[in-house]
C-alpha positions in Angstrom: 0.0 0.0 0.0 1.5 3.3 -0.9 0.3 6.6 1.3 1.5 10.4 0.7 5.3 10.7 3.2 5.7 13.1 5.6 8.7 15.3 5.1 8.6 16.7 1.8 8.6 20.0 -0.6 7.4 20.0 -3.8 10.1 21.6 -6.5 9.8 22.5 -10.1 9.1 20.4 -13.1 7.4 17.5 -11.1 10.1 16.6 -8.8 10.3 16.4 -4.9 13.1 17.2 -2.1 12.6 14.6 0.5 13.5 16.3 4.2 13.1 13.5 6.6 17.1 12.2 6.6 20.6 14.3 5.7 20.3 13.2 3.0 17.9 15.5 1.6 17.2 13.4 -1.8 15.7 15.2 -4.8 13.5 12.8 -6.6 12.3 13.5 -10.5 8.5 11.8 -11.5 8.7 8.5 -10.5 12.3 8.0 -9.0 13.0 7.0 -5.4 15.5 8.1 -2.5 18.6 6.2 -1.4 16.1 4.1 0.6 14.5 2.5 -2.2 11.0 3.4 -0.3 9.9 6.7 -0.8 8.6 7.5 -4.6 7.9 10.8 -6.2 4.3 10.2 -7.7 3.6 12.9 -10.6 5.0 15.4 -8.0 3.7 13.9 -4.6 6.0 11.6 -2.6 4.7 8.4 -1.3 5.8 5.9 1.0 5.6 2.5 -0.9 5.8 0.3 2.6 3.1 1.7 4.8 1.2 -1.2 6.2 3.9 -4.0 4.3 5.7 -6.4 7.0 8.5 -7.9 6.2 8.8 -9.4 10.0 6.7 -10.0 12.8 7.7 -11.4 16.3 7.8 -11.4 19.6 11.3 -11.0 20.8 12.8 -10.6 23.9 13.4 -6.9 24.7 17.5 -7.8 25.2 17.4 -8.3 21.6 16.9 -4.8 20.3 19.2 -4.5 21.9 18.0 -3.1 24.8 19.4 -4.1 28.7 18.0 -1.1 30.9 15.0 -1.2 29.6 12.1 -3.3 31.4 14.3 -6.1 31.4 13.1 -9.4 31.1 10.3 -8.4 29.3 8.9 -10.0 25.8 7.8 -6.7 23.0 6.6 -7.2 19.3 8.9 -6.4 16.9 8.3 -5.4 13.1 9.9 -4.3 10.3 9.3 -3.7 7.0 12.2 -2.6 4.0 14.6 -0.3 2.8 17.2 2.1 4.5 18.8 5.0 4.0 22.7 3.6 4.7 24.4 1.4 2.3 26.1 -0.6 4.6 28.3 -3.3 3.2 28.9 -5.2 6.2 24.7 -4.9 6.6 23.6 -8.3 8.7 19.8 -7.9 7.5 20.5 -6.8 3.9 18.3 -9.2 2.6 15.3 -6.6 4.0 17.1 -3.4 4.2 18.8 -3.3 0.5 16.2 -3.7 -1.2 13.0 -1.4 -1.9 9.5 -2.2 -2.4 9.1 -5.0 -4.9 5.7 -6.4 -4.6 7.3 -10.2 -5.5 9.3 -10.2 -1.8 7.5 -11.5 1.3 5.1 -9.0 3.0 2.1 -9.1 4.9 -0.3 -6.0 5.3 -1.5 -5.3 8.7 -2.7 -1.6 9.5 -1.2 0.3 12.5 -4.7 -1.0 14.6 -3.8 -4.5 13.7 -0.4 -4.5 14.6 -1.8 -2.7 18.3 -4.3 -5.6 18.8 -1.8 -7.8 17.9 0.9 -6.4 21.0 -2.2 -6.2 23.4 -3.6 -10.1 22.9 -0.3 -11.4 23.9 0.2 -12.1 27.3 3.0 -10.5 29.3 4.0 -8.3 26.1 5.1 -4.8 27.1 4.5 -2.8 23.7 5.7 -2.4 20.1 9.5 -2.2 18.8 10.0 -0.6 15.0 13.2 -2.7 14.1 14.4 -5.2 11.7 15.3 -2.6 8.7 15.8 1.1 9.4 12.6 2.6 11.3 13.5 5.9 9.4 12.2 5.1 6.2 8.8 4.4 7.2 8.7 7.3 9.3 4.6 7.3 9.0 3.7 3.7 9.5 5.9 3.9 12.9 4.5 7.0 13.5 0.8 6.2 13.0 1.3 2.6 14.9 3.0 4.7 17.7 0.6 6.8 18.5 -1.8 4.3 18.8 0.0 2.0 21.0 0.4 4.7 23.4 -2.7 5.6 23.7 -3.1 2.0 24.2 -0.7 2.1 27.2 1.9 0.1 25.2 6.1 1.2 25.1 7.4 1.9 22.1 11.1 1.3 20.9 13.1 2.2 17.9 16.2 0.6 16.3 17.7 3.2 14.6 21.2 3.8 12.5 20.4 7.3 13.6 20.0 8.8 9.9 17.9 11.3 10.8 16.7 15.3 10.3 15.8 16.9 13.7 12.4 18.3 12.9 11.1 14.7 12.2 12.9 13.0 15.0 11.1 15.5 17.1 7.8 14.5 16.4 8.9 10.8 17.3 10.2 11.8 20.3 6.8 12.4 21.3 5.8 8.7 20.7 9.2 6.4 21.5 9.8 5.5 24.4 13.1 4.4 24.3 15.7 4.0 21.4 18.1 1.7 20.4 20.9 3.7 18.5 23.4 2.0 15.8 26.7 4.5 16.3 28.8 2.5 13.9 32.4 4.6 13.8 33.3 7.9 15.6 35.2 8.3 12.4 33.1 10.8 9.5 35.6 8.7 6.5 34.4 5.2 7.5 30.2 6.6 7.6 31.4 8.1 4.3 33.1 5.3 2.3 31.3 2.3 4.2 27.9 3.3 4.9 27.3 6.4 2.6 25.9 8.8 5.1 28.0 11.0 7.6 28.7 10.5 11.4 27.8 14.2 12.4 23.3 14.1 12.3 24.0 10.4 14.1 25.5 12.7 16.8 23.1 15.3 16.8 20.5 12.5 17.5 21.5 11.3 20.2 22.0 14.9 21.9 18.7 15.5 20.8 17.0 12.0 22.4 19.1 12.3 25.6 17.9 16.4 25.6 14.3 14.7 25.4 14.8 12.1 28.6 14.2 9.2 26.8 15.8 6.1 27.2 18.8 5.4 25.2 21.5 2.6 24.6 24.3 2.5 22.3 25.3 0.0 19.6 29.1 -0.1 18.0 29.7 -3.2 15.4 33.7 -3.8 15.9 34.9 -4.8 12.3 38.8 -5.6 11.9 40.8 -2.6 10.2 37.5 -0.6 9.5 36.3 0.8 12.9 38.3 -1.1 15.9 41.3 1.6 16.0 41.8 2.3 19.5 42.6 5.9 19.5 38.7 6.8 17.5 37.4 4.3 19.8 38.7 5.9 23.2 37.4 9.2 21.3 33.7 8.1 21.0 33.4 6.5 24.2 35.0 9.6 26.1 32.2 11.5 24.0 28.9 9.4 24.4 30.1 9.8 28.3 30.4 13.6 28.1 27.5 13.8 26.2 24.9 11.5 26.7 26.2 10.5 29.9 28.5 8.1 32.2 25.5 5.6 32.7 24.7 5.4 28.9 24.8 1.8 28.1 27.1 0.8 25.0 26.9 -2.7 23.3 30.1 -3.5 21.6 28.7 -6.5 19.0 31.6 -9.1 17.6 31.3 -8.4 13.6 30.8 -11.3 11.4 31.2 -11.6 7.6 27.8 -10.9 6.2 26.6 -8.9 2.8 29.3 -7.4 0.7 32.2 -7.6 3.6 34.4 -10.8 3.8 36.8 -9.7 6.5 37.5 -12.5 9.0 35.0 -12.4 12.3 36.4 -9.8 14.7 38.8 -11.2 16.8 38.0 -12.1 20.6 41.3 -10.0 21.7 40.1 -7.4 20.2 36.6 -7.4 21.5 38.2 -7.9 25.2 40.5 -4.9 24.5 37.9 -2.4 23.4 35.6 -3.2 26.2 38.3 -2.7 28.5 38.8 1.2 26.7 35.2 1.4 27.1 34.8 0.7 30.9 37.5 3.4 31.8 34.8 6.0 30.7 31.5 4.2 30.8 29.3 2.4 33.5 27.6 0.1 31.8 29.4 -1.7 28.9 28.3 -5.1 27.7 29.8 -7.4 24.5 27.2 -9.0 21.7 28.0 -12.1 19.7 30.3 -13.2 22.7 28.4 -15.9 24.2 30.9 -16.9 26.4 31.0 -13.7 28.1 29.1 -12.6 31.1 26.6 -9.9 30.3 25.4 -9.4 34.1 24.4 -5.8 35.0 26.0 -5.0 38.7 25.0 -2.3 41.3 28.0 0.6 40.6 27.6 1.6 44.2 27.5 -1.9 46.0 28.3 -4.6 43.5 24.9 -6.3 44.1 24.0 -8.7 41.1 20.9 -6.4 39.4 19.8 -8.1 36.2 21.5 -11.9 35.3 21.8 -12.5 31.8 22.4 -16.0 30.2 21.9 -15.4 26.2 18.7 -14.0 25.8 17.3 -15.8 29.2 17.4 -12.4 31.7 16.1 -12.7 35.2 16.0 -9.4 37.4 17.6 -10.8 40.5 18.6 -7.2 42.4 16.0 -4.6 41.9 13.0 -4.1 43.8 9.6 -2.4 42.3 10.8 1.1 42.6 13.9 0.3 40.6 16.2 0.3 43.2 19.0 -2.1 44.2 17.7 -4.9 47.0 21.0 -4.1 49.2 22.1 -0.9 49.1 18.7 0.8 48.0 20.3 3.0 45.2 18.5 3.9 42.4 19.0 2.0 38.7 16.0 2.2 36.5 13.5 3.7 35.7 11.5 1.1 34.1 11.7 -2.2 35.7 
């Protein structure tokens, strides 16, 4: 189902500026973005994935990732396709490089579907827009957001970040929390590896932490593109000036996937960057490392909060009022 965007401005001879993401794309009569998703229709730009799932499922809420955010807890998780990075090391490319071509898998389901769908199931805390990039579907997230809040569901978005302030802003009003995808804190590598830039991804997460919503951090080590150790101490010193000390980072093991061959990141190096990353942040946890202990500790007492075994998370340390069972601290607001 197609349905006029949000984020536009009409231009002469037919064609269309898009505004929702940097990069501002200027569509002629029936072209689309770098996103594949978003058409210019005889001078009107339309979404071509409103309503079209690509994946449905309830997921643990660790697998967002998110580990600070009503942990424990199972949310439904959809996405549809397209994105508006070209990511060659992408892990869900088979979804998010591609656009709207009526012969790949999809399912429609209408924002008050998907709502009655996350409030039949049983223990299920809300709705996470996630899968392919969130962005590009701006008003299907947006439409299925405001519903499930008025609902009394949470809402979460996986984001690469990609995104112009004005409509991030009027999310903000209907995400609860966000997972964010901070993949270098070097502008060459967003450049050359993901075509986009690092500086809007910034300015998005000033602008959700200005907003007080909840917030982790992803960074995707990959071997002699991203894992130097000087640009690494750089953007973890920075997400702790800026977003804060407490900011939760997830440092994921990179495996080959897509266009990118390099060799799986090596477990040294994992251990190495997560030991950079603990000199200036609080909470710093390791994906793809099963081996690893993923436990969430009190910082003032050393009290075991949240026990993690893969995706099986029992809250062991923190009471009702989110506070820690020994030393009565406070750690979360949602529990």
């Amino acid at each position: 189902m197609t349905q006029e965007a949000s984020w536009y401005n009409p231009l002469p001879n037919g064609s269309v500026q898009c505004t929702l993401c940097p990069h501002m794309c200027i569509l002629a009569d029936g072209k689309t973005g770098i996103c594949r998703v978003r058409v210019n229709n005889q001078g009107i730009l339309h979404s071509e994935v409103f309503g079209f799932v690509s994946a449905i499922n309830f997921d643990p809420v660790e697998k967002k990732p998110l580990y600070h955010f009503y942990p424990g807890s199972t949310i439904l998780s959809i996405g549809t396709y397209g994105c508006n990075l070209r990511c060659f090391f992408c892990q869900n490319c088979t979804i998010s490089q591609t656009g709207a071509d009526p012969e790949l898998p999809r399912t429609y389901f209408t924002p008050e579907q998907i709502v009655k769908s996350a409030l039949n199931h049983s223990g299920n805390i809300g709705i996470a827009f996630t899968y392919n990039e969130p962005i590009v579907w701006f008003e299907y997230m947006y439409e299925t957001a405001k519903l499930a809040k008025q609902a009394g569901l949470v809402t979460v978005m996986v984001s690469n970040g990609f995104i112009n302030p004005e409509p991030l802003k009027a999310l903000l009003e209907v995400i609860d929390a966000f997972s964010i995808d901070l993949k270098s804190f070097n502008n060459d590598f967003y450049s050359k590896v993901t075509s986009s830039k690092l500086e809007p991804v910034k300015e998005t997460l000033k602008q959700i932490k200005a907003a007080d919503k909840h917030v982790e951090i992803v960074n995707l080590v990959i071997p002699g593109l991203n894992d130097d150790d000087d640009v690494f101490t750089e953007m973890v010193k920075w997400i702790s000036k800026e977003i804060g000390k407490d900011t939760v980072l997830h440092i994921s093991r990179y495996f080959p996937s897509y266009k990118l061959v390099t060799e799986a990141t090596p477990k040294a190096v994992m251990s190495r960057v997560k030991r950079i990353a603990e000199k200036h942040l609080r909470y710093v946890y390791t994906g793809n490392m099963y081996a690893d202990s993923n436990d969430t500790n009190c910082q003032f007492c050393n009290n075991t909060l949240i026990s993690r075994q893969l995706y099986e998370t029992r809250v062991v340390g923190i009471n009702i009022e989110g506070k820690c069972t020994q030393c009565g601290n406070f750690f979360l607001k949602k529990t």
